[in-house]
N, C-alpha and C positions, 0 to 999 in steps of 0.2 A: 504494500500500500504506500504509494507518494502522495503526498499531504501537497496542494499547491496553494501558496497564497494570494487569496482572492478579495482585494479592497472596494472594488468599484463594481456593481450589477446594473442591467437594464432589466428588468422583468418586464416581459412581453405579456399583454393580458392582465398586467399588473391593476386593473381598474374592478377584475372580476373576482370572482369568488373566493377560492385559493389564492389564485396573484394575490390578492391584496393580503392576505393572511401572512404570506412568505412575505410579501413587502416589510408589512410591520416589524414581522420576527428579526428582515435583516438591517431595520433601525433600531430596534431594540439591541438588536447585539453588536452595536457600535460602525458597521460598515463605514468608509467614508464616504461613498456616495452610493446612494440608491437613486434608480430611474425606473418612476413607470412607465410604461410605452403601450399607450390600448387605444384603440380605433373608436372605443366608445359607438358600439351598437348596444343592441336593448341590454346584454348582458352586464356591459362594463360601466361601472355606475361611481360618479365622481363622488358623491358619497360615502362610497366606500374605503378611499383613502384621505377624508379630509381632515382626522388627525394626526396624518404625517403631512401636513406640509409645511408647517411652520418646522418642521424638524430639519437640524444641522444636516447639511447633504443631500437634502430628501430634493427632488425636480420629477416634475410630469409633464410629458412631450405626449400630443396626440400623432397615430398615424398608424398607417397599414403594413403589417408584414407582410405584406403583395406588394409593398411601393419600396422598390430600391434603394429610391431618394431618400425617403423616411427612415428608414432601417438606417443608412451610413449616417443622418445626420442623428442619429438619437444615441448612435454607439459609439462616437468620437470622444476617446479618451479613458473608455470602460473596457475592463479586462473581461467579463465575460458577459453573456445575456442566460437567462433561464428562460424559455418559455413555453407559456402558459396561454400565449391567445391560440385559440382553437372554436371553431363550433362543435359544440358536443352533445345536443339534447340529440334520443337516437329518435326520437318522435317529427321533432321536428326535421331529419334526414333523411325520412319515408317520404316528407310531404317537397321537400326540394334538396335533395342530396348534392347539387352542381355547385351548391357554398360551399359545402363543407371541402368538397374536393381542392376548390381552390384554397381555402385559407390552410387546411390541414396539409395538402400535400407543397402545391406551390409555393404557399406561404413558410414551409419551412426551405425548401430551396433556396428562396431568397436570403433567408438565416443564417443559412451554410456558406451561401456564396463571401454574404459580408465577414463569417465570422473567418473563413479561407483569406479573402484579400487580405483584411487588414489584422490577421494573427492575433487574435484575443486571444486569451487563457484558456475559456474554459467556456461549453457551450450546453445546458444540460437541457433537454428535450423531455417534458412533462407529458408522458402518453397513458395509458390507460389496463386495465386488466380485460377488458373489451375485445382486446383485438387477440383473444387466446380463443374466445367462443364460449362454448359453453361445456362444463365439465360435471358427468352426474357422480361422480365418487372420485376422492384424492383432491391433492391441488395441484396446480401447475407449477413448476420452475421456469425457469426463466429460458432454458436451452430449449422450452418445448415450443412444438409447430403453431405458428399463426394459425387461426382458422374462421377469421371475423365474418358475421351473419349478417351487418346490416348496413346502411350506406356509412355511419356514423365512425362504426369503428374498421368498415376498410379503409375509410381516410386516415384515420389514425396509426393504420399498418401501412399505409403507402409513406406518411411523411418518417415515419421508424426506417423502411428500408432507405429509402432515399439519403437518413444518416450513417445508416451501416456502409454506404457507397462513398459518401464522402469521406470517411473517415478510412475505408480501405486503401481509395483510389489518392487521396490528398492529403492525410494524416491529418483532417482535420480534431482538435480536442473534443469530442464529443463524446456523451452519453445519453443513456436514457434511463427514465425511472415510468413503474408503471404502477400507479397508483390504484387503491381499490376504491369501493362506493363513499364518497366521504361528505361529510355531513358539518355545520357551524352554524354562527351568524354569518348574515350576509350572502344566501344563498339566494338567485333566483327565483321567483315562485312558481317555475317550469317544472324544477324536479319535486321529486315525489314529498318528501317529508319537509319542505316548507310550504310547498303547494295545500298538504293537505293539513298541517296544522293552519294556515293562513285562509284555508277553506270552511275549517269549523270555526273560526274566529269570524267569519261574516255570514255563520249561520247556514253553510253550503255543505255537501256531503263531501267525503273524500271518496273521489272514482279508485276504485282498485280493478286492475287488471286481470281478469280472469277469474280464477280460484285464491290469487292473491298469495299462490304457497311457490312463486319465485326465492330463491337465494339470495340475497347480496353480503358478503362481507365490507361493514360499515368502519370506518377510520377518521377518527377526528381532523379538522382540516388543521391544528396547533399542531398534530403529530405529522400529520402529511409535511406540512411546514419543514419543519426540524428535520425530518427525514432528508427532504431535499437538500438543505443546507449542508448539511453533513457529505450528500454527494457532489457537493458542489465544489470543497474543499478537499474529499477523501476518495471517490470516486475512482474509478479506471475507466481513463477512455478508452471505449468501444465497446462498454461494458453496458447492461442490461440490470437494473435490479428492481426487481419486485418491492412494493409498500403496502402491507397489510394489517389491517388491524385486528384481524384473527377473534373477529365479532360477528361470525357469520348467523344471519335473522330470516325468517321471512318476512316476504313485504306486507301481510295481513299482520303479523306480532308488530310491526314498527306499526302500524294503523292504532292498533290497539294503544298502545301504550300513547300515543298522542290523544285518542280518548280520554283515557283513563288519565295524562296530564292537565288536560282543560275539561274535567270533569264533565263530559257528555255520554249518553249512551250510543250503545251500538248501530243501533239502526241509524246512524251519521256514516256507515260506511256503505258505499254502494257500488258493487259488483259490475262491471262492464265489458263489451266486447273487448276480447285481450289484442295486445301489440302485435303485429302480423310478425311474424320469427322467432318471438319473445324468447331472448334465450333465460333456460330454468334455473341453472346457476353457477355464480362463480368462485375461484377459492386459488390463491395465490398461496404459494410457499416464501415464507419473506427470510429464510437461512441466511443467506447472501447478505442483506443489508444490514441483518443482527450481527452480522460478524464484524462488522467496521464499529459497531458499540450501540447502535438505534435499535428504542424500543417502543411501543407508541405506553403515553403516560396519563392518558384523562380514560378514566373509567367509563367502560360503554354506556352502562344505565345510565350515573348519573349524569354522564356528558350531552346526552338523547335530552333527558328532560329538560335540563338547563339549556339546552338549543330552543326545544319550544318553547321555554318561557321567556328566553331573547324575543322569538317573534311575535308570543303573545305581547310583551310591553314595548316594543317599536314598532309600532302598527304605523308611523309617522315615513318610517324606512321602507316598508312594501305596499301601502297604501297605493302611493302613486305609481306603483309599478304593476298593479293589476288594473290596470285602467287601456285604453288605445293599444297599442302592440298587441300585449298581452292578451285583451279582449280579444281580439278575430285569434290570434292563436289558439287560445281557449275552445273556442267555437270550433274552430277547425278542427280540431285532434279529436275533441270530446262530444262532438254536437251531435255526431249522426251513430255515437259509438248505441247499442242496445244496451239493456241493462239485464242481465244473467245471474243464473242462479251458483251460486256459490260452490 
């Protein structure tokens, strides 16, 4: 293991979910310059970084990892970038898969290119446990076959190979890390478990998909954070490692327990035509990145509940984001979905 010293980051995506999580973490731990860098579509929300930016170091530059221009001017002077911009809801990749392609695949090209010219440190590429498929017994390691089901996570395995190429062909510094289902403040309310505590807070059911007995292994986004950090410093380029929080649920028990937080009854859950592919479930082996010293450190339960009671008391913070966008999305995914029996 070579430890490389890394002062300066751009976090790409840095407006959204995780990016901003990792953001903070890497103000908190002293970095000398931190850079967000988000296109600011419906995901990346200036909100979500506006107590860093009075912070020493701390600057946010809007623009597209599809624009050349933007990329070179936003990395002038930064030893590496991490990023995090991607389209990732797989809902929304059913209904126009040709973004994701671009921002996921091309958009990392672009990444590579700049981080090849101008020799950065260290380039660490935020992918998914998605693009393994789906696995009904065991977990996956990191050396096992891709086998992604849906537009969302083939984009995700196109912009992974495309670093494996660069880094063979150019010795570009890269890695990847593949993160599992992860969960905070400040999440969207596209995915599941803000969606559906922010749906019984305005007195709405949560739609569940199917039977509702999918898998996810859930990971706090303060663990994800730290995780990455650590590969960003301790990493091996050309290396692969898994992030798991080794908190595997179904998505009917996470329903519940958002009930049972905002003290509603059952019949707030409602059963719907499932996701066409849906895969049943996932489950990472995280050996690999335990061995460099990462362990995830907020307790599943209580980290689940204290997330929904973030969005029960900042209603101020998702309010305005279930509204226009959000709305025809909504409608779209769920409007013509039937409702089924469990």
């Amino acid at each position: 293991m070579t430890e490389t010293t890394i002062r300066s980051v751009v976090v790409t995506g840095g407006a959204g979910f995780i990016g901003s999580t990792f953001a903070r973490l890497l103000v908190e731990r002293g970095y000398e310059q931190v850079r967000v860098f988000d296109k600011l579509t419906y995901a990346g929300n200036p909100a979500n970084i506006d107590d860093l930016r009075s912070c020493p170091g701390f600057s946010f530059v809007q623009g597209d990892i599809c624009n050349r221009d933007d990329v070179e001017r936003a990395c002038e002077g930064f030893d590496a970038i991490v990023n995090f911009a991607a389209e990732t809801h797989v809902d929304r990749s059913l209904m126009d898969p040709g973004e994701f392609i671009t921002t996921d695949v091309y958009g990392v090209f672009v990444l590579l290119e700049v981080v090849r010219e101008r020799g950065l440190k260290r380039f660490v590429h935020v992918s998914t446990d998605e693009v393994y498929g789906q696995v009904s017994d065991g977990s996956w390691v990191e050396t096992d076959p891709l086998a992604p089901r849906n537009p969302y996570s083939a984009s995700k395995a196109g912009g992974e190979l495309m670093l494996g190429a660069y880094v063979a062909t150019h010795g570009v510094p890269a890695l990847i890390s593949r993160g599992s289902n992860t969960y905070g403040p400040y999440q969207y309310p596209e995915k599941f478990l803000p969606l559906a505590a922010t749906n019984v807070l305005d007195g709405q059911p949560i739609p569940v998909y199917g039977d509702g007995l999918q898998v996810r292994d859930w990971l706090h986004a303060d663990d994800h954070a730290a995780a990455i950090e650590l590969l960003l410093c301790k990493g091996t380029v050309g290396e692969i490692y898994n992030i798991a929080g080794s908190n595997e649920r179904r998505n009917i028990d996470i329903a519940r327990i958002i009930l049972d937080e905002l003290d509603v009854p059952e019949d707030m859950l409602k059963h719907v035509t499932d996701r066409k592919g849906h895969d049943r479930r996932y489950s990472m082996d995280c050996t690999k990145i335990t061995k460099l010293g990462w362990a995830p450190s907020v307790d599943f339960e209580s980290g689940l509940r204290e997330t929904i009671r973030w969005y029960r008391d900042h209603r101020e913070w998702w309010e305005p984001l279930k509204s226009g966008e959000f709305g025809e999305y909504y409608r779209r995914n769920y409007g013509g979905r039937e409702v089924v029996e469990a």
